[in-house]
N, C-alpha and C positions, 0 to 999 in steps of 0.2 A: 242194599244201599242204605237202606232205613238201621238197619243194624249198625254199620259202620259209624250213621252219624251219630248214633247213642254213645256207642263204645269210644267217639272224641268227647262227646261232651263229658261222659263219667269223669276221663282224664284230664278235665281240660282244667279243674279246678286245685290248686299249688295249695293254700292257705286256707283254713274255716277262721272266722273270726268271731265268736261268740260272746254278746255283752248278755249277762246274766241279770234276771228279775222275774217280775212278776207279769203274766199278762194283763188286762182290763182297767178300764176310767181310773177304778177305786183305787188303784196301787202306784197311779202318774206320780210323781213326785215323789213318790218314798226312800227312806235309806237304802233300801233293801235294792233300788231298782238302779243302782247307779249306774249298772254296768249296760241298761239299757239306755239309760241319759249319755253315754260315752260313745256307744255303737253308733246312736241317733244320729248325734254330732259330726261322729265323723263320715258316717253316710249323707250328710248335708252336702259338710266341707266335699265332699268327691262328686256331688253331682247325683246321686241315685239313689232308690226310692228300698226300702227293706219292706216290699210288701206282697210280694209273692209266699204261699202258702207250703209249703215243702218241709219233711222233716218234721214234724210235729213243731212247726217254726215257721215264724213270719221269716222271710230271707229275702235277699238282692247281692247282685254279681257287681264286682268293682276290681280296680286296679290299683292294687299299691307296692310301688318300688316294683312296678316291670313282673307284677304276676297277679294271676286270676284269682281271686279271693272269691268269698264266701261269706255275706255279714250273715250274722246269724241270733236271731230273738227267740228264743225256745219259747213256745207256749203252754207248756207242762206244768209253768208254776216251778218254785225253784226247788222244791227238795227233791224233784224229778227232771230235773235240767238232762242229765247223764242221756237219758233215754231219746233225747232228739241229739245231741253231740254224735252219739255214736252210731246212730243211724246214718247219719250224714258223711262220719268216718268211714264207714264199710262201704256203702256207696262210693263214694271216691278216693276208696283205699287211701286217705291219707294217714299217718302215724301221727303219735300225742306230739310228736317234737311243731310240729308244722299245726297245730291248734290254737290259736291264742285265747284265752279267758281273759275278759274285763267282770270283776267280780267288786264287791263291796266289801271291805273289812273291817272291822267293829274294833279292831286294835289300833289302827292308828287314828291321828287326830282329823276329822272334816277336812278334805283338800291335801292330806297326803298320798303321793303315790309308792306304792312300790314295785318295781318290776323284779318278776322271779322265774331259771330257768325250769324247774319244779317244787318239788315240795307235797308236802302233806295241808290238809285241806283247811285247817287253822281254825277250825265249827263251823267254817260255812259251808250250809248244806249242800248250794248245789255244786259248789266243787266234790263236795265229799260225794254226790252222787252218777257224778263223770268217774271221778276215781275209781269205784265201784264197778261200774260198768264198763267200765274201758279194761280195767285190771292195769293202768297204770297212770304214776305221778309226774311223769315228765311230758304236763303241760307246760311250757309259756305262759306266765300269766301277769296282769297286771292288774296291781290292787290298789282298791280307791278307797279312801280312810273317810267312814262314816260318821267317826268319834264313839267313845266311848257310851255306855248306859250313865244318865245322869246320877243314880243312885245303885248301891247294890241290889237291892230290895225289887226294882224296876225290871217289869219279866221283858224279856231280851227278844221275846217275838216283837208287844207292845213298844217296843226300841226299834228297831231294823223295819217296821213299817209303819213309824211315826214319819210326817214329812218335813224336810228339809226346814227351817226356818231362813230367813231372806238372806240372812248373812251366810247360813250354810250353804246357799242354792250360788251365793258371789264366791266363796270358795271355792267350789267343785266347778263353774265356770270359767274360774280363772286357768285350771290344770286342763282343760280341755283339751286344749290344741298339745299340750304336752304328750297327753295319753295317743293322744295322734300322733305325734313324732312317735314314741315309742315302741308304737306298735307296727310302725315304718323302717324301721333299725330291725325290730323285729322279724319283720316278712323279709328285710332283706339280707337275713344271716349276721344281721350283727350284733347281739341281742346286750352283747358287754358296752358296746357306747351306749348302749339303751338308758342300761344301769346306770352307767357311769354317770351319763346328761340328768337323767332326772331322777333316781333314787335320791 
């Protein structure tokens, strides 16, 4: 009996939804952790709490578009992101198509999204480190524009884990609720209005 109900719950989870950053105090509000400022949010908006331990990841179960989801805060630290993704993949045999990434991207401007059905990892690490470990590029994902390095010269860690300035933090809030729609299109198989509405 005890087996049986493991063998539901392995199955029971449709979606992983993985907002990408850094764990601890120090790293709250940085460029780098946007895709945990996104996960946050939208674990607010649903009602439930991402604080169970699992996965080399703080996690919480939710329902978006009529299936069981999976939020997911790696705590690996990002250039080791990969290695809690895919343990949670194997666990419940889900494929990269059914994975979403909320990740941080240094190419577009603060407060831009973009939603992709793959692709390669664009420098960011902990995509590059899913990729890696998964042995493949067809996540879902959806990218939050951190802005560019102020300068060339400006070393690009000291960038992506500077934080937010007040008008960056009213940008990236203002997309919020977008990145949630998205990722709502997303879970439920439509991932081209996704684009369409808010790329």
């Amino acid at each position: 009996m005890l087996f049986k109900k493991k063998e539901f719950t392995n199955n029971s989870i449709e979606y992983i939804i993985v907002g990408l950053g850094n764990p601890g105090k120090q790293y709250e509000g940085t460029r780098h952790n946007a895709g945990f400022i996104a996960i946050n949010y939208i674990a607010e908006e649903l009602g439930v709490k991402i604080n169970k331990i699992k996965f080399k990841s703080t996690v919480g179960e939710a329902r978006i578009s009529g299936k069981r989801c999976l939020l997911m805060k790696p705590s690996t630290y990002m250039n080791l992101s990969g290695q809690a993704v895919t343990e949670a993949m194997n666990f419940y045999k889900i494929p990269p198509q059914q994975v979403v990434i909320l990740s941080d991207d240094i190419s577009l401007d603060v407060g831009v999204i973009r939603i992709r059905r793959k692709g390669s990892d664009g420098g960011q690490k902990g995509l590059q480190n899913i990729i890696y470990l998964s042995g493949s590029d067809e996540f879902p994902r959806v990218k939050i524009g951190i802005g560019k390095k102020p300068h060339p010269d400006y070393e690009l860690k000291d960038w992506v884990l500077s934080r937010f300035t007040d008008k960056d933090k009213k940008l990236i809030a203002e997309r919020l609720p977008d990145i949630k729609g998205a990722v709502e299109h997303i879970v439920d198989g439509d991932i081209d209005k996704a684009m369409n509405l808010y790329n």
